[in-house]
TORVO-11154 format. One record per atom (N, C-alpha, C): x, y, z. Coordinates in steps of 0.2 Angstrom, whole numbers, padded with zeros to 4 digits, always signed. Layout:
N
XYZ...
END
This chain:
217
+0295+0751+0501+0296+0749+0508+0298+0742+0508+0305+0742+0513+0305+0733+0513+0300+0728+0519+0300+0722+0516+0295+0719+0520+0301+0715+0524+0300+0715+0531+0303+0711+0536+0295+0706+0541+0299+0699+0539+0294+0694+0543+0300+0692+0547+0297+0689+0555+0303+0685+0559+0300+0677+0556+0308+0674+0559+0306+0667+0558+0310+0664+0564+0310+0657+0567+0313+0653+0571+0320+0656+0568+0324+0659+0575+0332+0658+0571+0333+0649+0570+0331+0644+0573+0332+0638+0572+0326+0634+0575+0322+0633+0568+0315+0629+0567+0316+0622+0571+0310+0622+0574+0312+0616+0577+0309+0608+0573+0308+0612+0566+0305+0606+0560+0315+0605+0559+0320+0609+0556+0322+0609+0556+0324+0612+0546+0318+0615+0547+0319+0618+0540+0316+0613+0534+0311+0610+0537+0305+0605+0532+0298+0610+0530+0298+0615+0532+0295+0620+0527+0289+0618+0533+0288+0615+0540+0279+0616+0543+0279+0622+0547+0286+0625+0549+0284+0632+0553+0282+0638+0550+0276+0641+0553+0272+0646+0551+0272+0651+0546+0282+0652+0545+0284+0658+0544+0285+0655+0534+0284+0648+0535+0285+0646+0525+0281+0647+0522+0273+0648+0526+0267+0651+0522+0268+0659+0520+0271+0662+0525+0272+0668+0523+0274+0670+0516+0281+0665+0518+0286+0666+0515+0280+0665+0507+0280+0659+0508+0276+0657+0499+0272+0664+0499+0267+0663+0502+0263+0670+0500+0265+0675+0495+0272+0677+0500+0275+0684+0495+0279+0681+0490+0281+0674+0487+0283+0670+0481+0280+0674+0476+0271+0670+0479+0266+0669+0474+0267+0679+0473+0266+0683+0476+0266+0689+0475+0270+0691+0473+0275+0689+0470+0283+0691+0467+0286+0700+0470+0285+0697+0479+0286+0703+0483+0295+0701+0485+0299+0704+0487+0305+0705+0491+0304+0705+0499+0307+0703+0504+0307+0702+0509+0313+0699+0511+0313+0702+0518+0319+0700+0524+0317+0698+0528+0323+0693+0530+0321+0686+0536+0326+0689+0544+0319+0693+0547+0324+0693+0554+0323+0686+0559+0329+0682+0559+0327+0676+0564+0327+0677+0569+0325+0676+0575+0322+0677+0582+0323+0669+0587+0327+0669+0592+0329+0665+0596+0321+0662+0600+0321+0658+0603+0316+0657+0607+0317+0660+0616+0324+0659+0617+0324+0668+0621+0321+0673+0619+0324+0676+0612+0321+0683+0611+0314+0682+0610+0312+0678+0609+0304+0676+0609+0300+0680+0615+0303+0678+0621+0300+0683+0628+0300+0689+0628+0306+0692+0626+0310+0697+0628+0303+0702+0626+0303+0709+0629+0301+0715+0626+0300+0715+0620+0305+0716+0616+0306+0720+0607+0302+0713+0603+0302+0709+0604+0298+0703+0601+0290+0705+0602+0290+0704+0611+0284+0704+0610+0278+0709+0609+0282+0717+0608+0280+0722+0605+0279+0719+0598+0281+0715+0595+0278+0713+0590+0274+0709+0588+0273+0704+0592+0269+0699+0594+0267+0697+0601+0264+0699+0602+0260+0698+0611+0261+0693+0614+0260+0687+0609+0261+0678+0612+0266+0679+0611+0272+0681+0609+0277+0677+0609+0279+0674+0604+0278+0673+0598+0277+0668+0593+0280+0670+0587+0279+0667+0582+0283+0670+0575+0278+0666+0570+0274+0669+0563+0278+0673+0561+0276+0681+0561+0279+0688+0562+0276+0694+0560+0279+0697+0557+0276+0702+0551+0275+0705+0547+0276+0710+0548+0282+0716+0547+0284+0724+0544+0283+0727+0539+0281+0730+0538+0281+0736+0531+0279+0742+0531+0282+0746+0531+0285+0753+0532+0282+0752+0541+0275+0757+0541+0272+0758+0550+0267+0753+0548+0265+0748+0547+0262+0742+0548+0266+0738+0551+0265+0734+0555+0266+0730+0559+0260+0724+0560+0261+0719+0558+0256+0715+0561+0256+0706+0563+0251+0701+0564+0255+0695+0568+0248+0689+0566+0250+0685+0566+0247+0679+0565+0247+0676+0556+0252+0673+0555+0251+0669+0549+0245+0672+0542+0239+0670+0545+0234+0668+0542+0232+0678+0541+0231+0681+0546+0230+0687+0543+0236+0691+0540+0240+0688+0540+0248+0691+0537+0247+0689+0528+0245+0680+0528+0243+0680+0522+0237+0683+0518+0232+0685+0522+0226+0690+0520+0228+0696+0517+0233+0701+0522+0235+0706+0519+0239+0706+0513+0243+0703+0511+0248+0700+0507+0245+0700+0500+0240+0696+0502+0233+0692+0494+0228+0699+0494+0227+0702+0499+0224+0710+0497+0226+0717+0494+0233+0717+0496+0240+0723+0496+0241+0721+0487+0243+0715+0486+0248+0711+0480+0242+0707+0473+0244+0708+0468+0237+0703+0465+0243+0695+0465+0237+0691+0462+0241+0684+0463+0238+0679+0466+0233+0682+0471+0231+0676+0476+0223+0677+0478+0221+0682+0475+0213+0683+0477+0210+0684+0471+0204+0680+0468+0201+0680+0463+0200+0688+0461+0199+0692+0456+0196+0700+0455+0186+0699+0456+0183+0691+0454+0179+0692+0455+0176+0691+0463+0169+0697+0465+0169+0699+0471+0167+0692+0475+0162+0687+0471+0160+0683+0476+0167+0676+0474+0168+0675+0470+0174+0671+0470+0180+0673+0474+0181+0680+0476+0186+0681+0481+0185+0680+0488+0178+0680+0490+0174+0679+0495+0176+0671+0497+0174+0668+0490+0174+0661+0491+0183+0660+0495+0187+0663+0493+0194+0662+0494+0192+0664+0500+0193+0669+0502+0193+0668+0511+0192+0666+0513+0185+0660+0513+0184+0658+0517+0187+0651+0517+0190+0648+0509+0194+0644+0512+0199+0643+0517+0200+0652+0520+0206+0654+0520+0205+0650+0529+0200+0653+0530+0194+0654+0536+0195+0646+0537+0193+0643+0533+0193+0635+0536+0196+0631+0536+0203+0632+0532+0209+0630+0534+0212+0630+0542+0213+0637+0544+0214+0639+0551+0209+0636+0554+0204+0638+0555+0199+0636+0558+0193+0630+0561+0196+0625+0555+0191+0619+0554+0196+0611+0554+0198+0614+0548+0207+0608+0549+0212+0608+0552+0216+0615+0552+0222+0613+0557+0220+0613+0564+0215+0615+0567+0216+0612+0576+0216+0606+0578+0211+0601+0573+0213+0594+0576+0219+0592+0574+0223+0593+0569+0229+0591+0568+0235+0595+0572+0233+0601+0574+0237+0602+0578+0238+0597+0586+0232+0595+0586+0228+0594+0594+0232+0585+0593+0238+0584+0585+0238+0579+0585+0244+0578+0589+0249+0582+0587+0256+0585+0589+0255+0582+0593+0252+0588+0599+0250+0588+0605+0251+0581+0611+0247+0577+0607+0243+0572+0608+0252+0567+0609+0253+0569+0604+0260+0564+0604+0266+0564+0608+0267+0571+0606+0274+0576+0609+0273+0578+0614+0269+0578+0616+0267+0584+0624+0262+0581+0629+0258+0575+0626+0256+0570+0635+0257+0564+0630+0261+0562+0626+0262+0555+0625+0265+0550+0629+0269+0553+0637+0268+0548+0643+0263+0551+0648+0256+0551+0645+0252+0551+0650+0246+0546+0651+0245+0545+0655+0242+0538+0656+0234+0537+0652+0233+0541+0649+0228+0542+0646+0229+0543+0636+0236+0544+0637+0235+0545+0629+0235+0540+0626+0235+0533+0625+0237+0528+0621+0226+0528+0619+0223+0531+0625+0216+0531+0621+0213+0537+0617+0216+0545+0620+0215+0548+0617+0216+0550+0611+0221+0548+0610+0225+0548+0601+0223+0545+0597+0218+0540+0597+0215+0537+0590+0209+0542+0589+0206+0546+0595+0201+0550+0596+0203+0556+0591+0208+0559+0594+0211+0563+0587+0212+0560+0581+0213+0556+0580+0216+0553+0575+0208+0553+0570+0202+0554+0572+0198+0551+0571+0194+0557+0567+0195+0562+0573+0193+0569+0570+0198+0571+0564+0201+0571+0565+0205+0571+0558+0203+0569+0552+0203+0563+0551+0200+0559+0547+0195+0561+0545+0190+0561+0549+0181+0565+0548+0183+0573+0543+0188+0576+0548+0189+0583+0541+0192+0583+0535+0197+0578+0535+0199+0576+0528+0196+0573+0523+0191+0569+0526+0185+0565+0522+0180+0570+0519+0179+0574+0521+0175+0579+0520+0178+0583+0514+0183+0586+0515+0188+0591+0511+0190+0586+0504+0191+0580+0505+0193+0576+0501+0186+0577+0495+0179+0575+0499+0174+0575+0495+0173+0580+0493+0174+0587+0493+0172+0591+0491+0178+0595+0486+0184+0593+0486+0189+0594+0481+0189+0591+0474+0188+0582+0477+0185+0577+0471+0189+0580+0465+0188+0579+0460+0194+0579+0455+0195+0586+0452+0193+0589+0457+0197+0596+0455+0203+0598+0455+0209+0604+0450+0213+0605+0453+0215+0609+0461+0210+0614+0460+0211+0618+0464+0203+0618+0470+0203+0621+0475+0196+0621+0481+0193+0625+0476+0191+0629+0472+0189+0635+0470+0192+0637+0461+0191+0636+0458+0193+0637+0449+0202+0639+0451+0203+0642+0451+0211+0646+0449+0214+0646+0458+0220+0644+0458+0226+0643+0464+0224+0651+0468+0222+0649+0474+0220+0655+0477+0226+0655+0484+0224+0658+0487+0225+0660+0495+0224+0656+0500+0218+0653+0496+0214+0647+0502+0216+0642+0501+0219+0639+0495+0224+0632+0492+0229+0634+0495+0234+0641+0496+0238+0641+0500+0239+0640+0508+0234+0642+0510+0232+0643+0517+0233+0634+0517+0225+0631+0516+0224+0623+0517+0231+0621+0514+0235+0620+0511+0240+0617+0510+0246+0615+0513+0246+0625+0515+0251+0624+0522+0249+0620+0528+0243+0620+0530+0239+0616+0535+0241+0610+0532+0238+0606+0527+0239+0600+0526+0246+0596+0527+0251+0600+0524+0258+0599+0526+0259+0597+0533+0258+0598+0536+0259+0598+0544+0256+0589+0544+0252+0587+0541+0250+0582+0543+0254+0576+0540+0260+0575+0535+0264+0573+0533+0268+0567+0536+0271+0570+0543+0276+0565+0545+0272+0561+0549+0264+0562+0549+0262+0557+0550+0258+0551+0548+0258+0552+0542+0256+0546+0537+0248+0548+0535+0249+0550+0541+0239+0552+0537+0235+0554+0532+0242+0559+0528+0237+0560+0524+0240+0557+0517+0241+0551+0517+0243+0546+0513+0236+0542+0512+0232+0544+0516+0225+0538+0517+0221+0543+0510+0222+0549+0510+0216+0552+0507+0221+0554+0499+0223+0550+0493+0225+0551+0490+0222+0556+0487+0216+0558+0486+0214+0567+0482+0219+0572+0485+0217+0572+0493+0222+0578+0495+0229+0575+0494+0231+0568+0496+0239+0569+0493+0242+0571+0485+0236+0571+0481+0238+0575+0476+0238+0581+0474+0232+0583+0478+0233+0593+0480+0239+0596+0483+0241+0590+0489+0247+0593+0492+0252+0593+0487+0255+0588+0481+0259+0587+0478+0259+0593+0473+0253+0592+0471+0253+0600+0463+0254+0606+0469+0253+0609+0473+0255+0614+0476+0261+0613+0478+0265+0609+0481+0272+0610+0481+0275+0610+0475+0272+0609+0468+0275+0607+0463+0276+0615+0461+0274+0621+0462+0272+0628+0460+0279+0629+0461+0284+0633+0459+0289+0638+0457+0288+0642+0464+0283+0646+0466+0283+0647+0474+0283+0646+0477+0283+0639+0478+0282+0636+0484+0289+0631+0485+0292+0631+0479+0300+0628+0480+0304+0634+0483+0301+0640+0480+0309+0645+0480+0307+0647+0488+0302+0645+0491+0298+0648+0497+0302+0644+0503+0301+0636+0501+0304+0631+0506+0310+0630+0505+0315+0634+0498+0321+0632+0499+0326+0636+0502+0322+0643+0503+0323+0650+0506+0324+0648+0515+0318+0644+0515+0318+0641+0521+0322+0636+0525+0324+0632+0520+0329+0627+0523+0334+0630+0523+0338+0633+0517+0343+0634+0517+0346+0642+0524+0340+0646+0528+0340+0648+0530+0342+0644+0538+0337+0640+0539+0340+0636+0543+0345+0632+0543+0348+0630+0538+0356+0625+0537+0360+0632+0540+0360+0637+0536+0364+0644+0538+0364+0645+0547+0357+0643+0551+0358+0646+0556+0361+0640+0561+0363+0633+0560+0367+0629+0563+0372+0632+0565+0372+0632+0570+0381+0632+0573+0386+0626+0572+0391+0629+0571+0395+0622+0568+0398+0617+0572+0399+0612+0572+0401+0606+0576+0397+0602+0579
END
């Protein structure tokens, strides 16, 4: 059965691998699965036929044969469950993956999301010049934490899981802000996990899908 995920027909990173649908993508790398990219307008975002696939509106989702499903994070759940590659075979080391998986989404991307936010969406409001160190701060407190607890390991967990992929994606996202240049353990984890064979052929699927969707001139 072929596998169809959507993606931004034109990411608004502009093909720097932070939109939702490059974790996907890498997942099925790491799974040495095949897949097809339907790109979806941010009209067709609204429309009906989108949101029967996704309710919010959003991307990325996941086809295969009558499965249908939506949200990143459980997209790469099923993926690491379906495919071997990304879940340890032992029961409580696969448990342990999860919940990597779990606090990734969960624990560290919202305050770096809540940074974007903070920047790009009330940066002229008369209050953000103080609430931004605020997030900045929470931040910091999660990474400090994650940093300590990775300590000179390669991976969160003995062998490259689901949950290194999850947290990495997340991690990624805090890039063009410099931050996480402060935490050199995790700017190391970021680097050996871009350095993976999956995860080039994942982002270069990606950019080079967006260079393809430029209209020209």
């Amino acid at each position: 059965m072929t596998i169809t995920i959507t993606a931004f027909e034109r990411s608004p990173d502009g093909g720097k691998g932070l939109a939702r649908d490059t974790r996907v993508r890498w997942a099925l790398e790491e799974a040495g699965q095949a897949y097809t990219v339907l790109p979806v307008s941010f009209q067709a975002m609204k429309e009906p036929e989108h949101l029967a696939r996704h309710p919010f509106g959003q991307i990325p989702t996941y086809e295969e044969g009558d499965l249908a499903i939506f949200e990143s994070g459980a997209i790469i759940f099923h993926i690491a469950q379906r495919y071997p590659g990304l879940l340890p075979d032992d029961a409580n080391a696969r448990a342990r993956a999860v919940t990597w998986m779990f606090s990734a989404l969960s624990t560290v991307e919202p305050p770096i999301l809540d940074l974007a936010i903070a920047k790009f969406q009330e940066g002229d409001k008369p209050w953000s010049k103080d609430r931004l160190p605020l997030v900045q701060d929470r931040i910091r407190e999660r990474l400090g934490k994650l940093s300590d607890r990775l300590g000179d390991a390669e991976w969160l967990d003995g062998d490259f899981s689901a949950g290194d992929l999850v947290m990495v994606s997340v991690l990624l996202r805090l890039k063009p802000s410099g931050m996480l240049a402060e935490f050199p353990i995790l700017a190391a984890y970021v680097t050996r996990a871009e350095a993976r064979p999956a995860y080039q052929r994942a982002f270069a699927d990606q950019l080079a899908f967006n260079t393809a969707s430029k209209p020209a001139g």
